[in-house]
Every structure is written in structure tokens, then in C-alpha cells.
Backbone of each chain as ProteinMPNN parsed JSONL, in Angstrom:
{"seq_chain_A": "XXXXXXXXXXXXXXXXXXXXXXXXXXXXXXXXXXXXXXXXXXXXXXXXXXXXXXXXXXXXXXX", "coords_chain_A": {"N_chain_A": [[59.482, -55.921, -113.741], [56.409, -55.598, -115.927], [54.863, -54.029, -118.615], [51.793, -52.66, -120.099], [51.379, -51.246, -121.891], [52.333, -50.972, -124.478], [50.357, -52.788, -125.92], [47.716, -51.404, -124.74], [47.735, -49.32, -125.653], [47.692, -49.737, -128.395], [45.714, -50.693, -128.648], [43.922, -48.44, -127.879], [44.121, -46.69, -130.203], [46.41, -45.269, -130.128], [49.702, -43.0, -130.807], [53.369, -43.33, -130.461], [54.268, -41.333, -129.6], [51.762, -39.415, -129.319], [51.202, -40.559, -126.778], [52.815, -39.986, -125.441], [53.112, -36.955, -125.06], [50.819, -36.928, -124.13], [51.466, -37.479, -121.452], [53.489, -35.942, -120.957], [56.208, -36.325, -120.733], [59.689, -37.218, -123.275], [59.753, -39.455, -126.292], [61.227, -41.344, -126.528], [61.246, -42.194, -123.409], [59.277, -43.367, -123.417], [58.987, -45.745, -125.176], [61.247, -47.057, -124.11], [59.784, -48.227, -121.559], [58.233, -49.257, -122.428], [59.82, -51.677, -123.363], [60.292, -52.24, -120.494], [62.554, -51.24, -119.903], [62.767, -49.403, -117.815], [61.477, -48.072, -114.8], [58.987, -46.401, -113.795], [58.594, -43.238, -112.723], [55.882, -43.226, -109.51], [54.184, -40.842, -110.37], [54.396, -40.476, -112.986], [53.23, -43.355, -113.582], [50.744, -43.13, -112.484], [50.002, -41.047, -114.154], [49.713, -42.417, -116.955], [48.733, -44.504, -116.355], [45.843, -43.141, -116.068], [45.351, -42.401, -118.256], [44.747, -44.203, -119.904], [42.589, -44.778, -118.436], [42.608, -47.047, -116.436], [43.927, -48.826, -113.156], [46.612, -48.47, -111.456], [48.092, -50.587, -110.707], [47.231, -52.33, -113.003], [47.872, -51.376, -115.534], [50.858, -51.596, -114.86], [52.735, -54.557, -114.623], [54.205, -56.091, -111.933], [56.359, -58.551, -110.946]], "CA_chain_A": [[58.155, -55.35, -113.974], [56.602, -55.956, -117.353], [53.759, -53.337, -118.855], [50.555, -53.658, -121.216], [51.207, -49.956, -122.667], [52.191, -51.301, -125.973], [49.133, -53.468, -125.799], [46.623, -50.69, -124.301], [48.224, -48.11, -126.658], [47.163, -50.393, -129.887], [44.089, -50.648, -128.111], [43.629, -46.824, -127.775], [44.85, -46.169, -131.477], [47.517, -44.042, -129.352], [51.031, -43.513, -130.862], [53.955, -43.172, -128.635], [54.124, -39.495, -129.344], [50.871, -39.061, -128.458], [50.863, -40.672, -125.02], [54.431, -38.809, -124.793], [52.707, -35.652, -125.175], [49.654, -36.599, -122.976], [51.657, -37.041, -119.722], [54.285, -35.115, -120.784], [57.48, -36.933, -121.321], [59.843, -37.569, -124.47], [59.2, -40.333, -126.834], [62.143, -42.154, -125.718], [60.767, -42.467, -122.178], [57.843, -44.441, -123.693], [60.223, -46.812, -125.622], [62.282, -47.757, -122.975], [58.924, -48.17, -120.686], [57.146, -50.479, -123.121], [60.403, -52.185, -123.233], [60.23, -53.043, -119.257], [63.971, -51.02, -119.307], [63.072, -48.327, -117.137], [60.639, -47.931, -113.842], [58.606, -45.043, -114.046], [58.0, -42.735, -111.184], [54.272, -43.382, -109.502], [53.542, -39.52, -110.563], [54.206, -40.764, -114.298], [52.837, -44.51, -113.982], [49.619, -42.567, -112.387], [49.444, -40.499, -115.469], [50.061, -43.008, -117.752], [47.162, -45.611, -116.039], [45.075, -42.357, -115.873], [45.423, -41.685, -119.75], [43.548, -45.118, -120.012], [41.329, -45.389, -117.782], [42.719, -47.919, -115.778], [44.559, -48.954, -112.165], [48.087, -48.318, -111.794], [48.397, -52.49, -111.058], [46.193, -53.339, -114.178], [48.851, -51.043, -116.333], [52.082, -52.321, -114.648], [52.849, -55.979, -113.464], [54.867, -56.73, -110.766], [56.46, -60.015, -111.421]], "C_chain_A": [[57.851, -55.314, -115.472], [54.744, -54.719, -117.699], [52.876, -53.479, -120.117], [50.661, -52.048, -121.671], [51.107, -50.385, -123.461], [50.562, -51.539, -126.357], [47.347, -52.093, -125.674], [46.506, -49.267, -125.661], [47.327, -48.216, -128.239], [45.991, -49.826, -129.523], [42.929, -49.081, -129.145], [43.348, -46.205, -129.101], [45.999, -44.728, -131.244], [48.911, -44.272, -130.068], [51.618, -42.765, -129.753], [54.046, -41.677, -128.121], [52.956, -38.979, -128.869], [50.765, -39.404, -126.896], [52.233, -39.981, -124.507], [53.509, -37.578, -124.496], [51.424, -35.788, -124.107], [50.26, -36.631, -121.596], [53.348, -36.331, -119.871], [55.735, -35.691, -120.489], [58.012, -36.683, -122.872], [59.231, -38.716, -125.17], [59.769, -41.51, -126.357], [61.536, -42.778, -124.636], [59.862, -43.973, -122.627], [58.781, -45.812, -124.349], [60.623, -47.464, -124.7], [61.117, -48.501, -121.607], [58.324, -49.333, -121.363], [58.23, -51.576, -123.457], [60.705, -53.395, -122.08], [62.215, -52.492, -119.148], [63.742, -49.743, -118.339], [61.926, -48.224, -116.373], [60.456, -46.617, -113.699], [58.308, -44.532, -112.625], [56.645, -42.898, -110.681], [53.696, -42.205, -109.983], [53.25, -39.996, -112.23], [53.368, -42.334, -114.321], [50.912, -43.77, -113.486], [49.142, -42.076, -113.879], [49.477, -41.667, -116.427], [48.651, -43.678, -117.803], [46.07, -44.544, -116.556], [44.406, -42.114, -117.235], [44.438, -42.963, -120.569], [42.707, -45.744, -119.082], [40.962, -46.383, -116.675], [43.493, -48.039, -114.583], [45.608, -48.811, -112.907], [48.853, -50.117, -112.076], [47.816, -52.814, -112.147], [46.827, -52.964, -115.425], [50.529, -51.823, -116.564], [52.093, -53.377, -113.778], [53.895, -56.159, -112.888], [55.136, -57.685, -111.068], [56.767, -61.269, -109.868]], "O_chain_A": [[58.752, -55.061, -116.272], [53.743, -54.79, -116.986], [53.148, -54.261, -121.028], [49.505, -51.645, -121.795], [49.94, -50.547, -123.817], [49.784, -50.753, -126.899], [46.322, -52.065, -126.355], [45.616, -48.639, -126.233], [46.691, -47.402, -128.907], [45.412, -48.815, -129.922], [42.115, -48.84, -130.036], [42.493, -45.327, -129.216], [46.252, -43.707, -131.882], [49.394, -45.405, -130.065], [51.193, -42.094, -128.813], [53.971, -41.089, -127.042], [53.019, -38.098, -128.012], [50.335, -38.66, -126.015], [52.521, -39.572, -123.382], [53.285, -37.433, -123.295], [51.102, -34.858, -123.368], [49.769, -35.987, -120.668], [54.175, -36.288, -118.96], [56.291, -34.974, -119.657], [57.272, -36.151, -123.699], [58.14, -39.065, -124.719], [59.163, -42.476, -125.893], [61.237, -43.96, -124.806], [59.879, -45.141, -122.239], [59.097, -46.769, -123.642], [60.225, -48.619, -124.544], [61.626, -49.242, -120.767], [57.959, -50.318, -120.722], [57.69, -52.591, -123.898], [61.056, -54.569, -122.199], [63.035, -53.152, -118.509], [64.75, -49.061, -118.153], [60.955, -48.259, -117.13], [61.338, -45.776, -113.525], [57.906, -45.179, -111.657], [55.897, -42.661, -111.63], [52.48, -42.351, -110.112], [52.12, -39.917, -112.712], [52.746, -42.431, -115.379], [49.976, -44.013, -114.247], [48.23, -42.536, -114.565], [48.301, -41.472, -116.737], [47.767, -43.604, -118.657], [45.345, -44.954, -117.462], [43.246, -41.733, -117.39], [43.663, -42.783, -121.508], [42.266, -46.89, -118.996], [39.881, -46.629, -116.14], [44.2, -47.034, -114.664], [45.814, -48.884, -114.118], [49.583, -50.637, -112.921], [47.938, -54.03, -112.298], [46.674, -53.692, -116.405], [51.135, -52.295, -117.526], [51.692, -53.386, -112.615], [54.771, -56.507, -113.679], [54.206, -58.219, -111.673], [56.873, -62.48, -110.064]]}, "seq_chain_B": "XXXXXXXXXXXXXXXXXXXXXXXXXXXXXXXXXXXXXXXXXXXXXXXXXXXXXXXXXXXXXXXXXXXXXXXXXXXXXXXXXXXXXXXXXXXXXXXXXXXXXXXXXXXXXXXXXXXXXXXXXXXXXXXXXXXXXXXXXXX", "coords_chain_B": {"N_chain_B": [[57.788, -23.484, -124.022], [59.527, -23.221, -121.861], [61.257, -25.239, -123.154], [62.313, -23.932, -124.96], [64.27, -21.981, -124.05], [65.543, -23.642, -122.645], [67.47, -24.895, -124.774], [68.157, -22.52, -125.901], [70.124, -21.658, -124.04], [71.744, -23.866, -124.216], [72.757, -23.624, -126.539], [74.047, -20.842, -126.26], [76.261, -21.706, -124.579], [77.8, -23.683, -126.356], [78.412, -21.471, -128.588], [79.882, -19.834, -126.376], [82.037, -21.782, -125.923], [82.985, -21.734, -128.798], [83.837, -19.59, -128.987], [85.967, -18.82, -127.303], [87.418, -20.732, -127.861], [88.29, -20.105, -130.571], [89.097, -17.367, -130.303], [91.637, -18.328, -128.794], [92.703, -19.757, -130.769], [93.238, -17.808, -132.573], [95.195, -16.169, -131.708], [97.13, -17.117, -130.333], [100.745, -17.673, -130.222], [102.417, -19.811, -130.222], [103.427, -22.607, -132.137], [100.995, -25.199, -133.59], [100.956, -28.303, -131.226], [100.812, -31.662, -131.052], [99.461, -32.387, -128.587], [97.797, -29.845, -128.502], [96.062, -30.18, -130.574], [94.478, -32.19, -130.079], [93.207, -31.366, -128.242], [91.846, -29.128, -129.639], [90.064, -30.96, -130.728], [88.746, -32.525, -128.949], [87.635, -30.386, -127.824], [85.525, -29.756, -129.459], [84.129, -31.746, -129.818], [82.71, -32.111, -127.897], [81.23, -29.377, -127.976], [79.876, -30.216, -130.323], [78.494, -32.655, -128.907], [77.097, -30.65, -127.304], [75.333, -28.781, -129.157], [73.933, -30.82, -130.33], [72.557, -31.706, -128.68], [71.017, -29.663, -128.268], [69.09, -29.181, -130.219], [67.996, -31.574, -130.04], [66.204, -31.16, -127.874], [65.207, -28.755, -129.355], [63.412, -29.861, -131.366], [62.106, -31.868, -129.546], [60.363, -30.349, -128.343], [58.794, -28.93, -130.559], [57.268, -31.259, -131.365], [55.619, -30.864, -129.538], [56.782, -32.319, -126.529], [58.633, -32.852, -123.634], [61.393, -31.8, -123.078], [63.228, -32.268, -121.227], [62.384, -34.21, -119.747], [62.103, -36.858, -116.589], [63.221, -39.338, -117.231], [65.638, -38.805, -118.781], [66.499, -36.317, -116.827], [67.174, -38.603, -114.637], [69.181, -40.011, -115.893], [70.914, -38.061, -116.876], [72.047, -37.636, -114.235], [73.095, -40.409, -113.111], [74.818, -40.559, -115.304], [76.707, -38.595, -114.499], [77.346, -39.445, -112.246], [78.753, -41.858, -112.281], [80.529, -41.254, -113.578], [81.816, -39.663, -112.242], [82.643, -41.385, -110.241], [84.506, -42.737, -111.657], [86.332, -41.125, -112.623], [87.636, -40.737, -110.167], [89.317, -43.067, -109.81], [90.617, -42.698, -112.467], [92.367, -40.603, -111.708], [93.508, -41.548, -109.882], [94.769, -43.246, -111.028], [96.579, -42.07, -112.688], [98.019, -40.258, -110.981], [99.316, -42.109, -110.313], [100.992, -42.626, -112.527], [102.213, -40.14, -112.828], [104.211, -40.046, -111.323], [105.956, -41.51, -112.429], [107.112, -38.866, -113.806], [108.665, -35.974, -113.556], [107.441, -33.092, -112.813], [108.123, -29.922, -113.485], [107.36, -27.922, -113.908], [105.058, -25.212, -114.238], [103.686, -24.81, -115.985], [103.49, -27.693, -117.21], [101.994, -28.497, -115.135], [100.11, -27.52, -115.722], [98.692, -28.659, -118.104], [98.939, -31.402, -117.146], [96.052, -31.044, -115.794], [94.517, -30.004, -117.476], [94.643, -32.663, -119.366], [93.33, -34.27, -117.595], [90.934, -32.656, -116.902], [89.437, -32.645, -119.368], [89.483, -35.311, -120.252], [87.87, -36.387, -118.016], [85.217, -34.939, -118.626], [84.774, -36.164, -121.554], [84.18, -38.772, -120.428], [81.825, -38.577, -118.988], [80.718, -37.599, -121.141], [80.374, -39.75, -123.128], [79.366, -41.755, -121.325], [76.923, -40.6, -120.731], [75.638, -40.67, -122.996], [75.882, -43.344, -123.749], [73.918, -44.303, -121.997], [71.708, -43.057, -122.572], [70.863, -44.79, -125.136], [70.895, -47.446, -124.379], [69.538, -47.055, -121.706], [67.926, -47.101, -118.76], [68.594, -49.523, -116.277], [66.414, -50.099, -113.377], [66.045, -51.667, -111.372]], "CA_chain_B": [[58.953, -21.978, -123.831], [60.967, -23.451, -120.941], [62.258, -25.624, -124.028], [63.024, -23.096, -126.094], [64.967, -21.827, -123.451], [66.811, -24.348, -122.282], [68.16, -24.839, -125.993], [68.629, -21.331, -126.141], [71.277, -21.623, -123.268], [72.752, -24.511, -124.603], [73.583, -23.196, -127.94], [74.872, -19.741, -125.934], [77.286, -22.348, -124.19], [78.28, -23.693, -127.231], [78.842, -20.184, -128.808], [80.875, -19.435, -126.243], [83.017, -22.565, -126.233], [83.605, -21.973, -129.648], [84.055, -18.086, -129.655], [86.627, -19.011, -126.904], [88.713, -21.111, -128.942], [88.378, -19.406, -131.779], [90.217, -16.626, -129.413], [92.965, -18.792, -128.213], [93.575, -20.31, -131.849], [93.788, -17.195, -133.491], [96.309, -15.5, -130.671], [98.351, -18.112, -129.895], [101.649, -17.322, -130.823], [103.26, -20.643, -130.731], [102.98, -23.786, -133.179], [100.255, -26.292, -132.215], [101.232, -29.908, -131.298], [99.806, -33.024, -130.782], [98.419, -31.693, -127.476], [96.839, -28.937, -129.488], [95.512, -30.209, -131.891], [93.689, -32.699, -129.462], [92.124, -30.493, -127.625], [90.562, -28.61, -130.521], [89.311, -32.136, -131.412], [87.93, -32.769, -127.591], [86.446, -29.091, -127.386], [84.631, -29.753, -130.797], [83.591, -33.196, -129.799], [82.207, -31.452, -126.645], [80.373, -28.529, -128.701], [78.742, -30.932, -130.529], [77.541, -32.979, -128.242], [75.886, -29.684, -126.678], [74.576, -28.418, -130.348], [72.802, -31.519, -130.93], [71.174, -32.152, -127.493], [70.21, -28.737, -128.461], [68.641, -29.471, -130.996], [67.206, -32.526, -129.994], [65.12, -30.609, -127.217], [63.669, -28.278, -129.951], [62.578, -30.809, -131.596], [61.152, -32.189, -128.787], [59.666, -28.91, -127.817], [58.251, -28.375, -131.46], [56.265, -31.894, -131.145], [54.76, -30.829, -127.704], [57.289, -32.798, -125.704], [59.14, -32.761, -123.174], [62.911, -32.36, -123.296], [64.085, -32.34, -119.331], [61.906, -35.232, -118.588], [62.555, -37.628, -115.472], [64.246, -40.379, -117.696], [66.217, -37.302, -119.049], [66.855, -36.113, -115.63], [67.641, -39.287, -114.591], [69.81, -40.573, -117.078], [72.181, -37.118, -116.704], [72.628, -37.712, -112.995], [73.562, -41.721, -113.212], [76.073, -40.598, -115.936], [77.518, -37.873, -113.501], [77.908, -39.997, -110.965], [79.21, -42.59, -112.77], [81.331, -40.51, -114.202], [82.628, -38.893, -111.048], [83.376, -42.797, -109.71], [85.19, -43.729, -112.621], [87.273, -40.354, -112.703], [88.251, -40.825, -108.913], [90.323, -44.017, -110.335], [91.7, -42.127, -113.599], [93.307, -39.925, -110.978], [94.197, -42.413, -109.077], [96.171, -44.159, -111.976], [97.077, -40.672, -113.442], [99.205, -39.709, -110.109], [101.333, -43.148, -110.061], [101.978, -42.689, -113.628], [102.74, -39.284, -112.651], [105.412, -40.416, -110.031], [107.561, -41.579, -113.017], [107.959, -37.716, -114.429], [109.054, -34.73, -112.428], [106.019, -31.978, -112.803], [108.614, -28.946, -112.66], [106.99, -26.544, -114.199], [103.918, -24.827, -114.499], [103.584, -25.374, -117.454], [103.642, -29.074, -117.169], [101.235, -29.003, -114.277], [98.745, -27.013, -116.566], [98.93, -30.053, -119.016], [97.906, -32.514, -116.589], [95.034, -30.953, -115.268], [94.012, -30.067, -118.764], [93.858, -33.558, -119.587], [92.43, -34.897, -116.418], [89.658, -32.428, -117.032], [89.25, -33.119, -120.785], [88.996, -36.835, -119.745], [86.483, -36.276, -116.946], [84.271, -34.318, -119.804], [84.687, -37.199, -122.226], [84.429, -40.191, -119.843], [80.775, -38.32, -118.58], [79.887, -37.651, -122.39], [79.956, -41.362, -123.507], [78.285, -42.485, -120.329], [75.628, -39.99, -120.799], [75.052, -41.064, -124.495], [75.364, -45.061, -124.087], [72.661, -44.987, -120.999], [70.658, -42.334, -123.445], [71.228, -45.355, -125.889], [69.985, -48.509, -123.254], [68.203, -46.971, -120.929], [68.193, -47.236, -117.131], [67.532, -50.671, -115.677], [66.594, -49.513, -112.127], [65.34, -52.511, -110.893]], "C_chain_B": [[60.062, -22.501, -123.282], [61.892, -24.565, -122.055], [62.928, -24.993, -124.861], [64.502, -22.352, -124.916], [66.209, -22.527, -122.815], [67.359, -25.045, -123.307], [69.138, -24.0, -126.223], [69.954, -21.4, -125.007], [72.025, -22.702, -123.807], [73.773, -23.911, -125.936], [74.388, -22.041, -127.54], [76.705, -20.539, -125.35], [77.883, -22.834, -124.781], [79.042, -23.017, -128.276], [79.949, -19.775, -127.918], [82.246, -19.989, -125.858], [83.43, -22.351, -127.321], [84.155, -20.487, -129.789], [85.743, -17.927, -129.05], [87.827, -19.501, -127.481], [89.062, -21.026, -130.143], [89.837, -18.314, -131.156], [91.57, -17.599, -129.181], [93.643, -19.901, -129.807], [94.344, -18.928, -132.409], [94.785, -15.894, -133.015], [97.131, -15.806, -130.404], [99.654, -18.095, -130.975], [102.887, -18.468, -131.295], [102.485, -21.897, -131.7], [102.507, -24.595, -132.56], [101.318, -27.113, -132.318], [100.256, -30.551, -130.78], [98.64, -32.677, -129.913], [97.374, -30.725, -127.514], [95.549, -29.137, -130.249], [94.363, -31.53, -131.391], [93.033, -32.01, -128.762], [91.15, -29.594, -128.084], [89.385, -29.887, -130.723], [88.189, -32.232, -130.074], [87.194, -31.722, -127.233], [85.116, -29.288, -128.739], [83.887, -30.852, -131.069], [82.236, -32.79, -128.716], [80.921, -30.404, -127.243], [79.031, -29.644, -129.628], [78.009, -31.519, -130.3], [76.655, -31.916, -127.712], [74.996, -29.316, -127.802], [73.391, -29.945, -130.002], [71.777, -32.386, -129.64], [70.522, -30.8, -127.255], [69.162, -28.43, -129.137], [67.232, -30.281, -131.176], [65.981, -31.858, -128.978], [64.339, -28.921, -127.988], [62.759, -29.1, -130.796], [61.74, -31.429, -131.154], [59.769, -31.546, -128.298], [59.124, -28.591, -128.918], [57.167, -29.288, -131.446], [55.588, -31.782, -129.949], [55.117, -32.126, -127.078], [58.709, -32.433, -124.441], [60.441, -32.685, -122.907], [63.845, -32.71, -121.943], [62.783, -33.57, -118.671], [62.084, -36.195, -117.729], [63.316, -38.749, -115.977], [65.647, -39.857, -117.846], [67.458, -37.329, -118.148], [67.649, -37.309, -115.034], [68.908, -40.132, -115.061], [71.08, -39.485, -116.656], [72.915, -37.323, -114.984], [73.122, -38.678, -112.902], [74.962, -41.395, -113.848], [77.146, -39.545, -114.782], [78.127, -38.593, -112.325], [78.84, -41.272, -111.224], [80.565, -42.544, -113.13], [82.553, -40.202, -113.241], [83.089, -40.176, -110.34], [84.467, -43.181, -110.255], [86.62, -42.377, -112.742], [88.122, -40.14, -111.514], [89.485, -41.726, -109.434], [91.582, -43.51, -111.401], [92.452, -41.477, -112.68], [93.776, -40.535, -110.699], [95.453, -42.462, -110.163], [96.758, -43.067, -112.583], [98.481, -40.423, -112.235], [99.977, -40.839, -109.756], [101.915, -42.767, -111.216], [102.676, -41.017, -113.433], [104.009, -39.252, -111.825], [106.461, -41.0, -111.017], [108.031, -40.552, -113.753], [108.146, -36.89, -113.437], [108.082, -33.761, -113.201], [107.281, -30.657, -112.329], [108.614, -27.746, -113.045], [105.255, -26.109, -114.178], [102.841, -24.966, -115.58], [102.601, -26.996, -117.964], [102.184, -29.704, -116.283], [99.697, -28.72, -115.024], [97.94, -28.273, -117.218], [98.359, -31.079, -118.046], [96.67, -32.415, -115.875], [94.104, -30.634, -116.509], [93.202, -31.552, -119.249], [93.234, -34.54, -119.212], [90.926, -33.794, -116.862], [89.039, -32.475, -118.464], [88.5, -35.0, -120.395], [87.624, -37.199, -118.697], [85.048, -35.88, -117.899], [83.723, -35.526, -120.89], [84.047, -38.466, -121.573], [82.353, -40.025, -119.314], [79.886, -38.024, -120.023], [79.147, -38.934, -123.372], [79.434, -41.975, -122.32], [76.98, -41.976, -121.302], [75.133, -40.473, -122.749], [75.186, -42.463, -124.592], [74.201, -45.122, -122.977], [71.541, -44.116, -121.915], [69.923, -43.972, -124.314], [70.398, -46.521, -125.15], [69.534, -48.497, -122.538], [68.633, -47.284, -119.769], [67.633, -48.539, -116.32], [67.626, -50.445, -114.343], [66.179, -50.58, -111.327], [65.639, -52.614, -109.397]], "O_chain_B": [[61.205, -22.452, -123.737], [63.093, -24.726, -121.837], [63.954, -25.36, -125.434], [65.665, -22.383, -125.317], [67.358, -22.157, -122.575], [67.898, -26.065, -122.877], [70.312, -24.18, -126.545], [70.976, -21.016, -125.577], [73.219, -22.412, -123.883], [74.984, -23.831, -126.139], [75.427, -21.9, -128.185], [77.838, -20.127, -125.596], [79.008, -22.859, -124.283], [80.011, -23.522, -128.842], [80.974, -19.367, -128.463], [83.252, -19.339, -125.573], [84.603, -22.726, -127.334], [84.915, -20.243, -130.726], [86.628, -17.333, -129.666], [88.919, -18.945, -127.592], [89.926, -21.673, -130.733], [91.038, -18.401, -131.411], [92.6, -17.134, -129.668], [94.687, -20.551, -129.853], [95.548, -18.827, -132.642], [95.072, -14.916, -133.705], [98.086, -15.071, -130.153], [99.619, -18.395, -132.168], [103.794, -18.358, -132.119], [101.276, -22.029, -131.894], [102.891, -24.994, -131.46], [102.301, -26.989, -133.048], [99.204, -30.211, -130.238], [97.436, -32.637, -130.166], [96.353, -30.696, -126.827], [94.498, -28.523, -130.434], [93.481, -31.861, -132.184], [91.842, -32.317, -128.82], [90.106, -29.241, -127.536], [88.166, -29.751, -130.835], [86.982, -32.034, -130.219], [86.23, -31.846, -126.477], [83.957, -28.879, -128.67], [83.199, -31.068, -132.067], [81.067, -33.158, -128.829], [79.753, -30.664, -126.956], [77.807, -29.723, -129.533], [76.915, -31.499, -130.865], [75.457, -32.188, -127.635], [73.802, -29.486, -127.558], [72.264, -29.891, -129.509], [70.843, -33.188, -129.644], [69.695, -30.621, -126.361], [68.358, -27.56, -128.804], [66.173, -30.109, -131.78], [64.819, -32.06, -129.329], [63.44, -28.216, -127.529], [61.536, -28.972, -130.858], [60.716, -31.731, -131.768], [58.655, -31.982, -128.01], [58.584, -27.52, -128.641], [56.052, -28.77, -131.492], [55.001, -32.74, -129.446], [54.271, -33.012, -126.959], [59.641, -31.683, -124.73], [60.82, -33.72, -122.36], [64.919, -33.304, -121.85], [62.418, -33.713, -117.504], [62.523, -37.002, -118.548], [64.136, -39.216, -115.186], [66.625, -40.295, -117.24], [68.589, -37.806, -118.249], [68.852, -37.088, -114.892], [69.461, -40.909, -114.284], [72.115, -39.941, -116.171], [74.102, -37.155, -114.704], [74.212, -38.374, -112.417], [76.026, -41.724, -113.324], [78.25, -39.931, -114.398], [79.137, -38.336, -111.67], [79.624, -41.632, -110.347], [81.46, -43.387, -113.057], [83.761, -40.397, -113.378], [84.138, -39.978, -109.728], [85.34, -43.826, -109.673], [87.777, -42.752, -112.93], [89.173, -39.507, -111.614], [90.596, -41.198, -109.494], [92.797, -43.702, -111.361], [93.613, -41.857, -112.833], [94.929, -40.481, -111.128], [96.578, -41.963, -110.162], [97.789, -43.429, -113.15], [99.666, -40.416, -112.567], [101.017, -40.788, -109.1], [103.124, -42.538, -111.242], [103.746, -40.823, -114.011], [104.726, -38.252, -111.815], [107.646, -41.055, -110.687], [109.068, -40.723, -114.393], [107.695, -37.208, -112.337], [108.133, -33.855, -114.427], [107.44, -30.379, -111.141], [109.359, -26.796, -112.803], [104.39, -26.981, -114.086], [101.641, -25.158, -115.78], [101.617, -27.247, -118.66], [101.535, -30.731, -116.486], [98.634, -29.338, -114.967], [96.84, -28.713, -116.882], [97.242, -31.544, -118.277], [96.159, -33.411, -115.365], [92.942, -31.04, -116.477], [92.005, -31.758, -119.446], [92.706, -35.441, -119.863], [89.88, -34.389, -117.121], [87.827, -32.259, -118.453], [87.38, -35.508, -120.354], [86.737, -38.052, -118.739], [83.998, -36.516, -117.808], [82.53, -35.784, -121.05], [83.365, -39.178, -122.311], [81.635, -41.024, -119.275], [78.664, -38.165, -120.08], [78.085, -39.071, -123.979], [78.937, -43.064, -122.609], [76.327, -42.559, -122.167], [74.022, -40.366, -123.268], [74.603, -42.955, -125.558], [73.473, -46.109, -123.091], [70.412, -44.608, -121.924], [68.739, -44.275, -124.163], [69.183, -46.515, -125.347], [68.923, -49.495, -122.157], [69.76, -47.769, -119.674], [66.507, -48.607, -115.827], [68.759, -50.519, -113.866], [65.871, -50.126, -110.224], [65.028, -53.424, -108.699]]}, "name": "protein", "num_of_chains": 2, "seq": "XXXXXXXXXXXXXXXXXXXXXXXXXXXXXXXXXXXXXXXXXXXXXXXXXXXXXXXXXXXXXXXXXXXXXXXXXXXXXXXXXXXXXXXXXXXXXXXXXXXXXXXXXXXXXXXXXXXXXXXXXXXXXXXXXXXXXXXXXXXXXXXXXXXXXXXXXXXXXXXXXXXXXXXXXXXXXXXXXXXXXXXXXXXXXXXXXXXXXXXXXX"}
């Protein structure tokens, strides 16, 4: 699974601490997530999509 | 709060690992050895790992984050279990090599459960800090 956080984040002008702090994770988490090393729970990939605006598929790809 | 708190217990657990062997250094009536003098090292290896993941979740908790979050969470249970797989075996190989001494004291038996559970502590501390380190590929 490969994700467009990094990408959406720039976008946003979001750093990682901030989208840490908006759904409530460490910073780490986000790291390892924008990495593609760690599958987030749907409660966090919800928040995450949610935080921009977008589907949960249009955040994270399925390969 | 609930971070400040769950700091605040770590560092009490730390406190009283160290208040502990503070007690049993400064009572102990015989001369350390080797065995001694490793186990201060492995309780103080131990303390610190708790200090500074104490640490690390006020820190976390001072930037408005999360310190028990699901990677976190995750991450401590993998190493536990990991842990608890890999320490089934150390026994294992612990009680053949044990079959070439005679265990005939109490004493003796103390000693190997000492450093079966020293080892179990250790073996779950470096998990839990190399998957901290690379992360969980759950695929």
C-alpha cells in the first residue's frame, strides 16, 4: 500500500506534527505511514483522509 | 493529562527500581561478583530504558501528541510476543545446558531464574526499540 500524505501534506502546508496532532497520533506514526512501513487502522486512515478533505481510497493506494 | 500520567507512573517505576537496588547494594553483606555487578548493569540498562520512554511521552504530551498511540500500542505488543517466542527457546537451550550442572542449592536455582528473567527483560527491550526503530511492516 503506498500513500499521497507526504504529497497532500506539502499540498496543505501541513507539517508532520501538525497532522500528528490533528488525528492524534505521535510524529513517528506519520513517518513510518508516509514511508508505506506501517498500515494504519481505518479509524486513523478515516481521520487522516478526513483532515484533507478527501476519500479514504484517494489517500491510500492499494497496489 | 493522561500523558502526564502515564510518565508519572513510569518514572515512579523507575524510582522504585532504583530505590530497590539502592537497598540491596547498600545491605548486602557479601562482596559483589561478576554476577553482581551485571545485574546492576541490566537493572540500570532497564531504568533507563523506562526514564527515557518517560520522557519521550512528555515530550510528546507537551507538543499536543499522543504518546500511547496505536503504532505505540502496537509496536509494544509485537515486541512482547516476540519476545515471549524467542524466550520459550532460551529456556529451552538454558535447561540442556542446565543438564550439564547439578542445581543443588537454592542458591544456585535463584541464579538461574535471575538470569532467565534478566534475559527475558533484555531480549523484549531490544525488540521493542529496533521495531520502534523500523517500524511494523504489517502487510
Amino acid at each position: 500500500m503506498t500513500t499521497r500524505i507526504k504529497e497532500l501534506r506539502a499540498k496543505d502546508n501541513l507539517t508532520q506534527i501538525e497532522l500528528a496532532q490533528k488525528v492524534g497520533v505521535r510524529r513517528e506514526t506519520i513517518v513510518f505511514l508516509e514511508k508505506g512501513k506501517y498500515n494504519p487502522s481505518l479509524k486513523l486512515a478515516y481521520d487522516i483522509s478526513k483532515v484533507f478533505n478527501m476519500k479514504i481510497e484517494e489517500v491510500f493506494i492499494m497496489e | 493529562m493522561k500523558a502526564k500520567k502515564f510518565a508519572i507512573v513510569k518514572f515512579t517505576v523507575a524510582a522504585f527500581i532504583l530505590g530497590l537496588m539502592g537497598f540491596w547494594i547498600f545491605n548486602t553483606t557479601k562482596p559483589f561478583n561478576e554476577f553482581a555487578y551485571g545485574t546492576i548493569g541490566v537493572m540500570l540498562l532497564i531504568v533507563g530504558f523506562i526514564i527515557y520512554s518517560g520522557v519521550q511521552a512528555l515530550k510528546d504530551a507537551k507538543s499536543g501528541l499522543n504518546p500511547e498511540d496505536e503504532l505505540s500500542k502496537k509496536i509494544t505488543q509485537k515486541a512482547a510476543s516476540m519476545a515471549f517466542s524467542i524466550s520459550i527457546y532460551m529456556w529451552l537451550i538454558g535447561l540442556f545446558a542446565l543438564d550439564m550442572f547439578s542445581i543443588d542449592s537454592v542458591n544456585k536455582a535463584k541464579f538461574v531464574i535471575a538470569i532467565g528473567m534478566m534475559g527475558m527483560t533484555l531480549i523484549f527491550l531490544f525488540i521493542r526499540l529496533y521495531l520502534s526503530k523500523v517500524g511494523i511492516d504489517d502487510n
